[in-house]
PyMOL commands that place a pseudoatom at each C-alpha (Angstrom):
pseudoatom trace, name=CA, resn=UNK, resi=1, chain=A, elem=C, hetatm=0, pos=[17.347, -3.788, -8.899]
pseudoatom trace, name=CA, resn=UNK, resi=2, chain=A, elem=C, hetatm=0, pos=[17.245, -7.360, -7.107]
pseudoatom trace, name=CA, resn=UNK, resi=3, chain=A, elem=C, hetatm=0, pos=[14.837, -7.784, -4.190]
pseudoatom trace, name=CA, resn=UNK, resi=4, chain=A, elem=C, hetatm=0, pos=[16.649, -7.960, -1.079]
pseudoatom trace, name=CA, resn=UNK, resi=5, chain=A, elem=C, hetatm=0, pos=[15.318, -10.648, 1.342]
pseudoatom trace, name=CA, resn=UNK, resi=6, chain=A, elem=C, hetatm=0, pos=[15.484, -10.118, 5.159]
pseudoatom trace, name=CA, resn=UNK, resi=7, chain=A, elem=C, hetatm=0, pos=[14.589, -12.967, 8.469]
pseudoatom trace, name=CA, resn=UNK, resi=8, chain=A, elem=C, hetatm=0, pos=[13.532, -10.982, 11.129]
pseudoatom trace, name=CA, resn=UNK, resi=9, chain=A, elem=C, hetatm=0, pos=[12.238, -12.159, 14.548]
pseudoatom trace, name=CA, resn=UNK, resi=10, chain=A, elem=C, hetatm=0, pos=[8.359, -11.860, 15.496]
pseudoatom trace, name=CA, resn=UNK, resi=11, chain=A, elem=C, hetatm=0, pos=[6.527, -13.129, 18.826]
pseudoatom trace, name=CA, resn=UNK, resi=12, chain=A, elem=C, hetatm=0, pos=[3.023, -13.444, 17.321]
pseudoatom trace, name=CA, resn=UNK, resi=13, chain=A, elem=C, hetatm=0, pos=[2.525, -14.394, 13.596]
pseudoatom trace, name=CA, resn=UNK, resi=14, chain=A, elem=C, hetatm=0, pos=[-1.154, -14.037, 13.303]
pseudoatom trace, name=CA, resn=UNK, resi=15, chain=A, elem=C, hetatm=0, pos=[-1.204, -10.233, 14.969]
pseudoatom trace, name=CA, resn=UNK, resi=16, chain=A, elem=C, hetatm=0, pos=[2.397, -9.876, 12.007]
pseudoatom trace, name=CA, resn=UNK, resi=17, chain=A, elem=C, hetatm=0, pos=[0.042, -11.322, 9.283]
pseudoatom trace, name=CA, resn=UNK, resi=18, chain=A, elem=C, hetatm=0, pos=[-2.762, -8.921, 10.201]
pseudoatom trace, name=CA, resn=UNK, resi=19, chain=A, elem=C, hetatm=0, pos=[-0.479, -6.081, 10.494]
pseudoatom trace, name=CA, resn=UNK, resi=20, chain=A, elem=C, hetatm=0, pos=[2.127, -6.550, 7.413]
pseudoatom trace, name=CA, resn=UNK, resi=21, chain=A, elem=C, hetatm=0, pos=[-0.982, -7.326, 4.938]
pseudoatom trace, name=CA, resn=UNK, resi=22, chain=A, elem=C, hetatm=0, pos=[-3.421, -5.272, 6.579]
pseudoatom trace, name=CA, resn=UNK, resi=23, chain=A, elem=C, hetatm=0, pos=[-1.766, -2.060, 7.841]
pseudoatom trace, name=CA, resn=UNK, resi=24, chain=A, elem=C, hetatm=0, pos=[0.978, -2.101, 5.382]
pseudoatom trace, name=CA, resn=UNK, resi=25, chain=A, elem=C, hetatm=0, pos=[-0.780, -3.651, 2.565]
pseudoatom trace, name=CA, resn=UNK, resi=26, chain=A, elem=C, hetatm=0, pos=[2.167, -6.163, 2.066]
pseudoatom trace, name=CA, resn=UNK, resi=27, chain=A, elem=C, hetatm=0, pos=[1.091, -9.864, -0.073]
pseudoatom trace, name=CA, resn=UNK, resi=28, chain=A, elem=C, hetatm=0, pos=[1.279, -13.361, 1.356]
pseudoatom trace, name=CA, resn=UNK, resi=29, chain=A, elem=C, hetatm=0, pos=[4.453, -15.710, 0.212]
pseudoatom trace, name=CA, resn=UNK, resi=30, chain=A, elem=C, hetatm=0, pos=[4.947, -19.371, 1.316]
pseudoatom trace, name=CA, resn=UNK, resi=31, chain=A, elem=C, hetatm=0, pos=[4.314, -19.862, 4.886]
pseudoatom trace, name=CA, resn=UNK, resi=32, chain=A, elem=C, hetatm=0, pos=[4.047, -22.636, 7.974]
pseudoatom trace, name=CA, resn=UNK, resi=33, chain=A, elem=C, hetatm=0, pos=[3.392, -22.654, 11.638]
pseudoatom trace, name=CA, resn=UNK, resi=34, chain=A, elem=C, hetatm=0, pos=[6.736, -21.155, 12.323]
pseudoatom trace, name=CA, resn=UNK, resi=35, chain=A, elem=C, hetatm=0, pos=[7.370, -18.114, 9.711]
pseudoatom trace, name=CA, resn=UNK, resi=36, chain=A, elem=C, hetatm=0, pos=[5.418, -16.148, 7.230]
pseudoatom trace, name=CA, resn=UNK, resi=37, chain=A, elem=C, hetatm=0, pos=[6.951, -14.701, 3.862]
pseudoatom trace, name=CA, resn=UNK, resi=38, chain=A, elem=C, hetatm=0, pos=[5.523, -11.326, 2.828]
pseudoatom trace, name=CA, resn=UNK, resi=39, chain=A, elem=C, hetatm=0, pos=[6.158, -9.148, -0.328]
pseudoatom trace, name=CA, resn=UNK, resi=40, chain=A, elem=C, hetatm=0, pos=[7.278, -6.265, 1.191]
pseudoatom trace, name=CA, resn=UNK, resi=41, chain=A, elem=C, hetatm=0, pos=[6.871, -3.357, -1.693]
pseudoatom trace, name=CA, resn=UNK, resi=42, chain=A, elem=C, hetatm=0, pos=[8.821, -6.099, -4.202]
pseudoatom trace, name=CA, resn=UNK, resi=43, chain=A, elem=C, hetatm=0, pos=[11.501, -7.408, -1.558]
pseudoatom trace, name=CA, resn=UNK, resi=44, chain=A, elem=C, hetatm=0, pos=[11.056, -10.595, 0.227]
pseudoatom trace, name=CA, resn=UNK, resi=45, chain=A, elem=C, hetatm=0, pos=[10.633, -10.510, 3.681]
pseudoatom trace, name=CA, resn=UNK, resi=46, chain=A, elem=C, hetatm=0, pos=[10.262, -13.748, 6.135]
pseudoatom trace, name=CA, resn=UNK, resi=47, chain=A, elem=C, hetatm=0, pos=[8.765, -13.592, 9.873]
pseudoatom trace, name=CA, resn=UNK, resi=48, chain=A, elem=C, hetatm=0, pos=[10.272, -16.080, 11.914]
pseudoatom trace, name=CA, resn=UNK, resi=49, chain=A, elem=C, hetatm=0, pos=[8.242, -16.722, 15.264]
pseudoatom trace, name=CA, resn=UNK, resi=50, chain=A, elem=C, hetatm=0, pos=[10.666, -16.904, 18.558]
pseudoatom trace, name=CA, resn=UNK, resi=51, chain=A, elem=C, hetatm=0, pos=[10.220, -17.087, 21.983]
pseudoatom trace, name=CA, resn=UNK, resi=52, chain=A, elem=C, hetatm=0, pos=[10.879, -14.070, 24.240]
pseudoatom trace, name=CA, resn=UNK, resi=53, chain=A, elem=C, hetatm=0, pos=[10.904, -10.734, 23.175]
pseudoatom trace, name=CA, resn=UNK, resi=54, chain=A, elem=C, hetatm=0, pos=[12.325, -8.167, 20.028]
pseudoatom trace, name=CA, resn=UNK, resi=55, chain=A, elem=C, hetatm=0, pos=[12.218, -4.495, 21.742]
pseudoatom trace, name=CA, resn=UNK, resi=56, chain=A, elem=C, hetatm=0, pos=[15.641, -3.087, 21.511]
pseudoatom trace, name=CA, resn=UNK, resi=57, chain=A, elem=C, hetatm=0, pos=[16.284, 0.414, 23.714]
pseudoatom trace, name=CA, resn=UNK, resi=58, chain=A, elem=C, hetatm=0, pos=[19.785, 1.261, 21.548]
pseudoatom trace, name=CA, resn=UNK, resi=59, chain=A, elem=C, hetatm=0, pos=[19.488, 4.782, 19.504]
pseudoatom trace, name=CA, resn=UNK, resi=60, chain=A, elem=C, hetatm=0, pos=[21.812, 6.986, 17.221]
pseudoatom trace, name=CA, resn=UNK, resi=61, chain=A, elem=C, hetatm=0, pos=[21.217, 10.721, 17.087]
pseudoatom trace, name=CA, resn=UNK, resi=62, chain=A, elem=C, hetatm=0, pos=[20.154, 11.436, 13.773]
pseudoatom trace, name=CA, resn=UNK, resi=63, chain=A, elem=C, hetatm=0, pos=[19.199, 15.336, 12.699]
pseudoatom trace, name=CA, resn=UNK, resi=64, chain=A, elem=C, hetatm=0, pos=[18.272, 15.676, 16.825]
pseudoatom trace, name=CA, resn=UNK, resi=65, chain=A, elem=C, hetatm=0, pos=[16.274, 12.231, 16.428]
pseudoatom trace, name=CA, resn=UNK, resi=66, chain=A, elem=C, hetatm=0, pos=[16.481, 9.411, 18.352]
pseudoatom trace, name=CA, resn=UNK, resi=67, chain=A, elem=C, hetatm=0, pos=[16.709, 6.675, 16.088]
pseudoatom trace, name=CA, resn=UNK, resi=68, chain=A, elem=C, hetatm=0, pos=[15.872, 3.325, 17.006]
pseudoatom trace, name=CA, resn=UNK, resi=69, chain=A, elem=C, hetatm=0, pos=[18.311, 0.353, 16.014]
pseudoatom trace, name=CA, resn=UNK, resi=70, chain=A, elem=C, hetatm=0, pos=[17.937, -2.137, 14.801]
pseudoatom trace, name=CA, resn=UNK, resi=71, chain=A, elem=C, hetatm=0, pos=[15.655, -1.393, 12.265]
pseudoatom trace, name=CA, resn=UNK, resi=72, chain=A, elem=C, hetatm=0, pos=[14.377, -1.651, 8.828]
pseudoatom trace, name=CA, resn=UNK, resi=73, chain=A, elem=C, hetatm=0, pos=[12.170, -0.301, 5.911]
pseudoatom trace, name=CA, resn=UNK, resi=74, chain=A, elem=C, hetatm=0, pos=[11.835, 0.812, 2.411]
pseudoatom trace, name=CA, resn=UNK, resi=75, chain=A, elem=C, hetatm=0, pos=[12.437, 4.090, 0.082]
pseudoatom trace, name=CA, resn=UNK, resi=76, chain=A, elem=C, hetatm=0, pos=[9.126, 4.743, -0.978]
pseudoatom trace, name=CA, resn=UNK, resi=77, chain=A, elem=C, hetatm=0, pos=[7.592, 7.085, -3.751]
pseudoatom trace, name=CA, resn=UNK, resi=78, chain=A, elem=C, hetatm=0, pos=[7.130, 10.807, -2.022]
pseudoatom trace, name=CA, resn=UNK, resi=79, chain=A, elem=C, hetatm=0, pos=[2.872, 10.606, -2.661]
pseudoatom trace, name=CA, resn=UNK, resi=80, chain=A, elem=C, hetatm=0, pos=[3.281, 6.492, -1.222]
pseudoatom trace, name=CA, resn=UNK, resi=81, chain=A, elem=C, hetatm=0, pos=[4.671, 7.816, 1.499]
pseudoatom trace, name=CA, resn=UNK, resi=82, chain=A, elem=C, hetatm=0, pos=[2.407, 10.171, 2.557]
pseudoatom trace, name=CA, resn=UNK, resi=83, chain=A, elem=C, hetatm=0, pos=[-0.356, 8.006, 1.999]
pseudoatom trace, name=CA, resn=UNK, resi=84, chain=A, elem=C, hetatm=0, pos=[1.131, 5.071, 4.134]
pseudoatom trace, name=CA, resn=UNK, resi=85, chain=A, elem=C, hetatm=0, pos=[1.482, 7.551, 7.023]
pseudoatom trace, name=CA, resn=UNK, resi=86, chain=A, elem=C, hetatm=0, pos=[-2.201, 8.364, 6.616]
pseudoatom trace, name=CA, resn=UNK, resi=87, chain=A, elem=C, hetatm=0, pos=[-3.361, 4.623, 7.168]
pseudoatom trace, name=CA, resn=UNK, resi=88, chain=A, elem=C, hetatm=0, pos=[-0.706, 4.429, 10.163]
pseudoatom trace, name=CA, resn=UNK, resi=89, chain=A, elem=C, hetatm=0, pos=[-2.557, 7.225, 11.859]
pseudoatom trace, name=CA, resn=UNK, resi=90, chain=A, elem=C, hetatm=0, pos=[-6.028, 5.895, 10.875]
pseudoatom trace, name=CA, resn=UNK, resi=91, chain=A, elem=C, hetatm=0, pos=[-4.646, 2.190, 12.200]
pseudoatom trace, name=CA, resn=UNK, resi=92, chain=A, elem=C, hetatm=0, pos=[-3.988, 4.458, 15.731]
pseudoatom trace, name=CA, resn=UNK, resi=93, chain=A, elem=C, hetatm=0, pos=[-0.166, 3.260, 15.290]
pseudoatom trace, name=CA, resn=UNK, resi=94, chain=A, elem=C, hetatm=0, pos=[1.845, 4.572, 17.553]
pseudoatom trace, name=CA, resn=UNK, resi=95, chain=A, elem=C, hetatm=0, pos=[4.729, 6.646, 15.318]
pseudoatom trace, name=CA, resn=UNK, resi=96, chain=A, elem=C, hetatm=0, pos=[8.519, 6.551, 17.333]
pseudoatom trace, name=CA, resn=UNK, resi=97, chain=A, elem=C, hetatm=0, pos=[9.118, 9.506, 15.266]
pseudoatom trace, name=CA, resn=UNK, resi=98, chain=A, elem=C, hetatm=0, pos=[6.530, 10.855, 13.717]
pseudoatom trace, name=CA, resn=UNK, resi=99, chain=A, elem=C, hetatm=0, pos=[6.359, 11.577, 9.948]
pseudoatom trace, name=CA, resn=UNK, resi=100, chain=A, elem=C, hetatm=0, pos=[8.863, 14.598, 9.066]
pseudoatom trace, name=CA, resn=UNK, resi=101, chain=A, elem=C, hetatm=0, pos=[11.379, 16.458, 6.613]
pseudoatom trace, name=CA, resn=UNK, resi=102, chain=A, elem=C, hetatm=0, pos=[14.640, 15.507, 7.618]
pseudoatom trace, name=CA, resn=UNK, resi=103, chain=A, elem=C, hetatm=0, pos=[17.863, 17.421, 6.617]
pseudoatom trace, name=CA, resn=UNK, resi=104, chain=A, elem=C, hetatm=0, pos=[15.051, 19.907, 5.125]
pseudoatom trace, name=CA, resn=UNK, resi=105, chain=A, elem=C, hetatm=0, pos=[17.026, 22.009, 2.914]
pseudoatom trace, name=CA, resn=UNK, resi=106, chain=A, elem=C, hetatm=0, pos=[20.221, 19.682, 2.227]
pseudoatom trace, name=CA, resn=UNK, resi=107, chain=A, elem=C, hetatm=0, pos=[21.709, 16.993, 0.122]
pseudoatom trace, name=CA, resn=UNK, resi=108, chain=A, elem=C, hetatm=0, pos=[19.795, 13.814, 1.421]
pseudoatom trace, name=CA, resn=UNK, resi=109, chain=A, elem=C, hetatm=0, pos=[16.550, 15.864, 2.212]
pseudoatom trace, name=CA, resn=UNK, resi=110, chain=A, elem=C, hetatm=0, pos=[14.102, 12.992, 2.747]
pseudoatom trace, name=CA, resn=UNK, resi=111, chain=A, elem=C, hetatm=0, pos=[10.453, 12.069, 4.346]
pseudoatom trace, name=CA, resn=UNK, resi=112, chain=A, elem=C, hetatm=0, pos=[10.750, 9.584, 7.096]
pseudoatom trace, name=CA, resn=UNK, resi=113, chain=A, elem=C, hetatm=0, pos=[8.686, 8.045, 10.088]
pseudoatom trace, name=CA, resn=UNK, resi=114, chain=A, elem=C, hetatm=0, pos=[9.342, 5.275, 12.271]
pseudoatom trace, name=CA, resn=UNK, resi=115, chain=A, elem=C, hetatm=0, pos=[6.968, 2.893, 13.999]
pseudoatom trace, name=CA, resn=UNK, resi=116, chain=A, elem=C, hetatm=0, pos=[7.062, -0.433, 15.495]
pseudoatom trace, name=CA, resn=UNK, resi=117, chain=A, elem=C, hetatm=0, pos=[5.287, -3.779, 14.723]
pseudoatom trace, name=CA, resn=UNK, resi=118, chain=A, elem=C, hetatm=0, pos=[3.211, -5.531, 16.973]
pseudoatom trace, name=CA, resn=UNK, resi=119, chain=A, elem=C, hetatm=0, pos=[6.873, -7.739, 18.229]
pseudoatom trace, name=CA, resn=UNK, resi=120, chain=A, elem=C, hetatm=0, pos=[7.911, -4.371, 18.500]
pseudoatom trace, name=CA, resn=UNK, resi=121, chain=A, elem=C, hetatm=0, pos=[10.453, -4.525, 15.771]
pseudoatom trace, name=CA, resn=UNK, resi=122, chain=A, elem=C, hetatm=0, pos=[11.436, -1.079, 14.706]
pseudoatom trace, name=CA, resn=UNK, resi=123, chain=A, elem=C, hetatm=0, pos=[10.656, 0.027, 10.797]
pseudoatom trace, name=CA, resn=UNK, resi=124, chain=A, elem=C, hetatm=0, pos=[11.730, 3.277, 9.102]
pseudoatom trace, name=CA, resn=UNK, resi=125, chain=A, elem=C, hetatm=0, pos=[9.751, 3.913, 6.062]
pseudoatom trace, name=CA, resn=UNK, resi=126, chain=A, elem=C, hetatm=0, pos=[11.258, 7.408, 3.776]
pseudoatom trace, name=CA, resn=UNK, resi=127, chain=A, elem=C, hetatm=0, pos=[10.455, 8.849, 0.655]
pseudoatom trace, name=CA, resn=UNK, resi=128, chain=A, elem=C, hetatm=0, pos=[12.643, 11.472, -0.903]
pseudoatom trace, name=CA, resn=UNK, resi=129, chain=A, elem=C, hetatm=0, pos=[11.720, 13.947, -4.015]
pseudoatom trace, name=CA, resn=UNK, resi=130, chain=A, elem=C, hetatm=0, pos=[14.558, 13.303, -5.691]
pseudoatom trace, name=CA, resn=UNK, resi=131, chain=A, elem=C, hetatm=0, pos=[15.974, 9.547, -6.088]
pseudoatom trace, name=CA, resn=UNK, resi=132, chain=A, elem=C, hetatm=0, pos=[18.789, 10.473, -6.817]
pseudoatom trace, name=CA, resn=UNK, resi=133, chain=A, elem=C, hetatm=0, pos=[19.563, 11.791, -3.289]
pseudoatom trace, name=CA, resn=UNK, resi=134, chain=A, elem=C, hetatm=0, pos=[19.159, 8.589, -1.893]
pseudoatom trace, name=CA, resn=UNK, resi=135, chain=A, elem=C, hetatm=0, pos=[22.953, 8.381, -1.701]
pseudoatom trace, name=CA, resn=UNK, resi=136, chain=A, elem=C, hetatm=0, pos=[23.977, 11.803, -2.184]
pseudoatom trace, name=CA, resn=UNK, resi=137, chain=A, elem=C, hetatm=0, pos=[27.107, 12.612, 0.147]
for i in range(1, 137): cmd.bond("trace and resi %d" % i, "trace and resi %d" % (i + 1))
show_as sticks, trace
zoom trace
């Protein structure tokens, strides 16, 4: 699979440094005074600072959750998963939607939590047992 690469807006890049590489454990890429590359679990990901603000209020109901859009995230490995929502908790992050089984018992099943950076961008991480559910219909 190709890395995907995604610009996304941030209002503070030092707090997004500290955050992406030490919350999330992400790596450093090229960088300037403006935006910040990070290797986001193999996919490239570049903060762009802005002025004004991210936070979004739009949701879709998703199995009775209010999801938050936009947002974004990675498919992680099901023990990966469980430890990344172990250092959010220990980082005192506050979860949107905090780590759960969702569609528990049908095609899709799937771990996911959302939280939001410190621009308040909204990220969805999952994990499911079985890969090969990630688009199951």
């Amino acid at each position: 699979m190709q890395p995907f690469h995604l610009a996304f807006p941030v209002t503070d890049l030092e707090a997004t440094r500290a955050f992406y590489v030490d919350v999330l454990g992400c790596g450093l890429g090229r960088e300037s005074d403006r935006w910040i590359d990070f290797d986001f679990f193999g996919h490239q990901i570049s903060a762009h600072l802005i002025e004004g603000d991210t936070k979004t209020i739009a949701t879709n109901a998703v199995d009775s959750k209010n999801v938050p859009i936009p947002h974004f995230g990675i498919i992680l490995e099901w023990d990966r998963f469980h430890t990344l929502a172990d250092r959010i908790k220990a980082h005192h992050i506050p979860f949107i939607i905090e780590p759960y089984i969702r569609f528990q018992g049908e095609v899709g099943e799937q771990a996911t939590m959302f939280f939001k950076d410190p621009s308040g961008n909204n990220l969805e991480f999952k994990a499911f047992k079985e890969l090969s559910m990630v688009f199951a219909k």
